[in-house]
C-alpha positions in Angstrom: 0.0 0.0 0.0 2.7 2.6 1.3 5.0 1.8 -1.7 1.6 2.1 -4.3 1.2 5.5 -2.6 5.0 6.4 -3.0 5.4 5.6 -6.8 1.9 7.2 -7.8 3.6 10.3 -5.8 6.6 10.5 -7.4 5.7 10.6 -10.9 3.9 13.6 -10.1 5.6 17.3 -10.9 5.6 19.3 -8.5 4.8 23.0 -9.0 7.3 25.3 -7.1 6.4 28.9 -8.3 4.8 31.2 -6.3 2.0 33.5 -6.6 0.6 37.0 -5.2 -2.0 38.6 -3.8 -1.4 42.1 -2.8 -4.7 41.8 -0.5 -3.1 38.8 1.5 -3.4 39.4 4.9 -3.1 37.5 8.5 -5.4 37.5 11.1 -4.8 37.4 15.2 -6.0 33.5 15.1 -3.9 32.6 12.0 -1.1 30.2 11.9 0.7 27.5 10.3 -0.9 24.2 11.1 1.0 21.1 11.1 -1.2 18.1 11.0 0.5 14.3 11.6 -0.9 11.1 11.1 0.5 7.9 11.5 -0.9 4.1 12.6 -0.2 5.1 16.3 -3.0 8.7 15.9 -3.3 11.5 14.7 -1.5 14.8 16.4 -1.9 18.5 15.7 0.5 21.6 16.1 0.5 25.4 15.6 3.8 27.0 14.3 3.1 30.2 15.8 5.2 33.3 14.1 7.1 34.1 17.3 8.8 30.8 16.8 10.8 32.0 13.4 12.2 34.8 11.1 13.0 35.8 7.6 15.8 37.1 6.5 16.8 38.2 2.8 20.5 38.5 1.5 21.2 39.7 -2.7 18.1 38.2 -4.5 17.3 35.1 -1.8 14.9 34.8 1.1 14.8 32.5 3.8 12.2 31.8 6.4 12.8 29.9 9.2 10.6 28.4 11.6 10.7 25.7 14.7 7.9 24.3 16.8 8.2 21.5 19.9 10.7 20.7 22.3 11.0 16.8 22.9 10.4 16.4 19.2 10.8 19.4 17.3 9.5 20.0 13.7 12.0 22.5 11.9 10.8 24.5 8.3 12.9 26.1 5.9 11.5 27.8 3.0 14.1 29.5 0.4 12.7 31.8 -1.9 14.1 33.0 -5.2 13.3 34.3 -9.0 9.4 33.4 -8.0 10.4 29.9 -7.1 10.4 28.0 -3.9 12.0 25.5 -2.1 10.5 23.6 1.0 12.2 21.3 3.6 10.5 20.1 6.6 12.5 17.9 9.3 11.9 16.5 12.0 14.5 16.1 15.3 14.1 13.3 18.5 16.0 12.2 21.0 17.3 9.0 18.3 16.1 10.4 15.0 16.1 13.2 12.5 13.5 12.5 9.6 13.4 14.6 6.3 10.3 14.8 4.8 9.7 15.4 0.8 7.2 17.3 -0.7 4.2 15.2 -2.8 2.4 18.6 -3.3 2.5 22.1 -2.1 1.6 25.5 -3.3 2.4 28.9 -1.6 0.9 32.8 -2.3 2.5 35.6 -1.2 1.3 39.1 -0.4 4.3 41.3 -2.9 6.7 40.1 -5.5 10.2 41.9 -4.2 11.0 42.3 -0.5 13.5 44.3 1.2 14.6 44.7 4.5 12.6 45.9 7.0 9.4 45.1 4.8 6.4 42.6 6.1 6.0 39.6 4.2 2.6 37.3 4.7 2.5 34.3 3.1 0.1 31.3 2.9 1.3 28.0 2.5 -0.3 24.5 2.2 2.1 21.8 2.0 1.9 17.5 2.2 4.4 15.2 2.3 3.9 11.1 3.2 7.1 9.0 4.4 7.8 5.8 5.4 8.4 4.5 8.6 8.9 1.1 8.3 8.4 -0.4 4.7 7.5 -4.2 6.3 5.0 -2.9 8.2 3.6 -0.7 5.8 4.0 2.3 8.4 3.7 5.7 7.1 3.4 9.4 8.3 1.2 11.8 6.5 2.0 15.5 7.5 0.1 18.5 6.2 1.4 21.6 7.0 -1.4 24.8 5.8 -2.8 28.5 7.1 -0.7 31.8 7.3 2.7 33.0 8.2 3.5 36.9 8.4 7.2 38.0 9.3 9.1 41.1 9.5 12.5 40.3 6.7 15.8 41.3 8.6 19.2 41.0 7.2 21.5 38.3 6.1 23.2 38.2 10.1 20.1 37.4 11.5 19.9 33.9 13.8 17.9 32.1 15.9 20.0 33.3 18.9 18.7 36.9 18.2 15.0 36.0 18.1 15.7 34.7 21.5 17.2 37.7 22.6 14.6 39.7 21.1 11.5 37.8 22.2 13.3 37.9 26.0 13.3 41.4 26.1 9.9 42.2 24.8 8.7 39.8 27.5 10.3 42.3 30.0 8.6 45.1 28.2 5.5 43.7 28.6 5.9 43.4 32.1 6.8 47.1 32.8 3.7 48.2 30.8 1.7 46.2 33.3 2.0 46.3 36.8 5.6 46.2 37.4 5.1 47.0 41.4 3.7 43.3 42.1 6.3 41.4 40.0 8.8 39.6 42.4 11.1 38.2 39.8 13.1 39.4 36.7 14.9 37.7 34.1 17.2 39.4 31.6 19.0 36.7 30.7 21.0 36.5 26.9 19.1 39.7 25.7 22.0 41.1 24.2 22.5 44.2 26.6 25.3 46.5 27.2 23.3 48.5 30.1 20.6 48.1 32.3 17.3 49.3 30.8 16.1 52.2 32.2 12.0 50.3 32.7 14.3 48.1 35.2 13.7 50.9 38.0 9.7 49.8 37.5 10.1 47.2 39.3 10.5 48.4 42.8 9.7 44.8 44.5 11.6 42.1 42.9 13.4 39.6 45.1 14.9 37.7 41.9 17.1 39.3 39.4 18.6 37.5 36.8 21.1 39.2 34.5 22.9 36.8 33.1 24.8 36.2 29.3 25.3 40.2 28.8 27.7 42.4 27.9 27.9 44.1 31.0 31.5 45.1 30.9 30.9 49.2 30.7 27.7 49.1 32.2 26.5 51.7 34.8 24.8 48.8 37.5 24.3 51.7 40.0 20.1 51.1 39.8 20.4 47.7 41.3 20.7 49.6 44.6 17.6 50.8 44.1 15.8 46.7 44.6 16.3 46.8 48.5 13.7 43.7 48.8 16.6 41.8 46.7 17.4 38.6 47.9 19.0 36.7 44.8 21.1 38.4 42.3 22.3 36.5 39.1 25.3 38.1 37.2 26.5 35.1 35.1 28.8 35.9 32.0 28.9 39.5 31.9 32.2 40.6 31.7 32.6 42.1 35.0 36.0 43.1 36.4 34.9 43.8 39.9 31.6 42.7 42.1 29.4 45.7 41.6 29.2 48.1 44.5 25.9 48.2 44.1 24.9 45.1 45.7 26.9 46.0 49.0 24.0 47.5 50.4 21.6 45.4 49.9 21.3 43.6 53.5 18.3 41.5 52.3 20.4 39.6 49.7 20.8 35.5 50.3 22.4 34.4 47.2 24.7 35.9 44.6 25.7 34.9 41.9 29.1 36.1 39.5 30.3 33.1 38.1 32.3 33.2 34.9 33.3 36.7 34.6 36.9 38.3 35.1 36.8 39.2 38.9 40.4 39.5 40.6 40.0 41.2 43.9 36.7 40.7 46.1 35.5 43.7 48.2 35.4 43.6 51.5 32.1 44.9 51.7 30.8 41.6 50.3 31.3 39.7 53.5 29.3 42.5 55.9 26.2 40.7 54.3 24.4 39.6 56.9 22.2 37.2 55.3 24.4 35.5 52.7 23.8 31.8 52.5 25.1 31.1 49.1 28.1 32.8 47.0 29.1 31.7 43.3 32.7 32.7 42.7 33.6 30.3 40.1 35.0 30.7 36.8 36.9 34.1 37.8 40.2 35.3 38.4 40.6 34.9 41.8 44.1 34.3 43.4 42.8 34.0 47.1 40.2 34.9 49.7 40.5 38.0 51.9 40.2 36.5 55.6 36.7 38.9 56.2 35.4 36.0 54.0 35.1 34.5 57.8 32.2 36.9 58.8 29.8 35.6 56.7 28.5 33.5 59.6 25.3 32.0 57.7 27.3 31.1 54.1 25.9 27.3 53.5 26.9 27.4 49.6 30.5 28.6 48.5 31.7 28.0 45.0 35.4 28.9 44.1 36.0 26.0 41.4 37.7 27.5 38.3 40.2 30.2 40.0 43.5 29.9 41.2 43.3 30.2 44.7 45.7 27.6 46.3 45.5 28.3 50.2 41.6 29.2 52.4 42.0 31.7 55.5 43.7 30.0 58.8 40.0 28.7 60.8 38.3 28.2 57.6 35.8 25.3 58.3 36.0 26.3 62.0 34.7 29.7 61.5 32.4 28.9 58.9 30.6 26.4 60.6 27.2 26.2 58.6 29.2 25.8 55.2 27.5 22.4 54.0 28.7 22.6 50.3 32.1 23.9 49.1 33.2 23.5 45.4 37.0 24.3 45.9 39.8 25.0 42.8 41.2 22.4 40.9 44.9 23.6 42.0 43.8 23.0 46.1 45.6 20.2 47.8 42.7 18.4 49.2 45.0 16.8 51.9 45.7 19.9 53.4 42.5 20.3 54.7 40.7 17.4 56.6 37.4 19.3 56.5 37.8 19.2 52.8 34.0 18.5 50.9 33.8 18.8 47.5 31.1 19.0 45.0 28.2 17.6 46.4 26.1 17.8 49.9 26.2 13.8 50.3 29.7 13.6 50.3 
């Protein structure tokens, strides 16, 4: 039956142009719909237009669009001289499956594009495969409705849509009511200083800041958050634990792991309710001995610096330590409090 369907299929010619209508347009509720069937059901998924991009370079477009996370369905349309080309896979945990088009047809809304223009498109497209030819097991996916995307330039990726749709998340938040929102992430959206709706947000406990270029940044707001508790600073670039955060006498956890920090400031260890500090991945050479006054520190994290000797007391003084992820270059033997890595150990 499956190979029947496969050789009617192929003798058929597929038509590849596309065609225009300049009153094309996309509604709120359109979307591409991708519509699987095999012997084990039949499943249904939207690719929604958040989940892609088009991007044009010399007389070429490319769309490109995801949808799923376990198993994720990946679409690529290329687009050139009123022709185009459609490729549909498939990714699992043990698979990546092509799929071939038996019929498709596509209308656009204009004939040229340039950057910075709106293109809306609507698509219908079939393709059958075979799972397993002894078993006559096949999967029929449709793929049909409306796609409408802004074209950007040739050095557009994936990574920037993240970036993108992360900070218009947080934009959405400070049009709202950014006085009850308690946490913050800012993570990977391609910063270089703190946005100035961050002040909105006069209650947060969580703020995650992680993946920018924070290298030249003015962090002096973060003062402002005095109901901070956890602070994330991950990858930034930072030379130097921002002052900033010295103040703040709420704050439990802090976080500056992988930046280029050589010298801790004292002012770090007047804290009086740090429990956890992440130091690793810096460029530490040791730890001043105030260090010792951070009476309630449960969590330190030094691994990745060059720090070869603790303060004289250590473990005595900092008797609520329960997890300590020490250097590679420590001698393990010199210490016979020494834990590494884990709490069980």
């Amino acid at each position: 039956m499956s190979s029947c369907l496969q050789n009617r299929e192929a003798g058929k010619v597929l038509d590849n142009n596309y065609t225009f209508d300049t009153s094309l347009i996309k509604g709120v509720e359109d979307s591409l719909s991708i519509k699987q069937s095999t012997m084990q059901g039949m499943y249904k998924r939207c690719i929604r237009d958040a989940d892609g991009f088009c991007k044009i370079y010399n007389d070429t477009i490319m769309l490109f669009s995801s949808s799923g996370i376990m198993t994720t369905k990946k679409l690529v349309i290329k687009m050139n001289k009123g022709k185009f080309y459609l490729r549909l896979n498939e990714f699992g945990c043990t698979y990546n499956r092509s799929y071939t088009p038996i019929d498709q047809r596509m209308v656009l809304n204009k004939r040229h594009y340039n950057v910075g223009d709106t293109i809306i498109g609507k698509l219908y497209f079939k393709s059958v495969a075979v799972l397993d030819s002894i078993q006559h097991l096949t999967d029929t996916i449709t793929v049909t409705g409306k796609f409408k995307f802004k074209v950007r330039d040739k050095s557009y990726t994936f990574d920037i849509l993240h970036q993108e749709r992360s900070y218009d998340n947080f934009l959405k938040l400070a049009r709202s009511r950014p006085d009850t929102v308690v946490s913050i992430s800012l993570i990977d959206c391609g910063l270089k200083k703190l946005p100035d709706q961050l002040r909105l947000f006069s209650n947060i406990k969580s703020l995650y800041l992680d993946d920018n270029d924070l290298s030249n940044a003015d962090l002096s707001m973060i003062s402002r958050f005095k109901h901070l508790k956890y602070i994330s600073i991950r990858g930034c670039g930072l030379k130097v634990v921002p002052n900033s955060v010295l103040g703040l006498t709420g704050l439990e956890e802090i976080n500056v792991w992988n930046n280029d920090i050589r010298h801790l400031p004292i002012g770090l260890f007047s804290l009086p309710n740090l429990r956890y500090l992440q130091l690793g991945n810096n460029s530490l050479t040791q730890l001043p001995n105030e260090i010792l006054n951070t009476k309630k520190l449960e969590v330190l994290e030094i691994s990745g610096n060059t720090i070869r000797k603790l303060p004289k007391h250590f473990f005595e003084r900092l008797a609520k330590l329960k997890e300590f992820y020490p250097p590679e270059v420590m001698d393990a033997y010199e210490y016979k409090e020494f834990k590494i890595n884990t709490p069980d150990t």
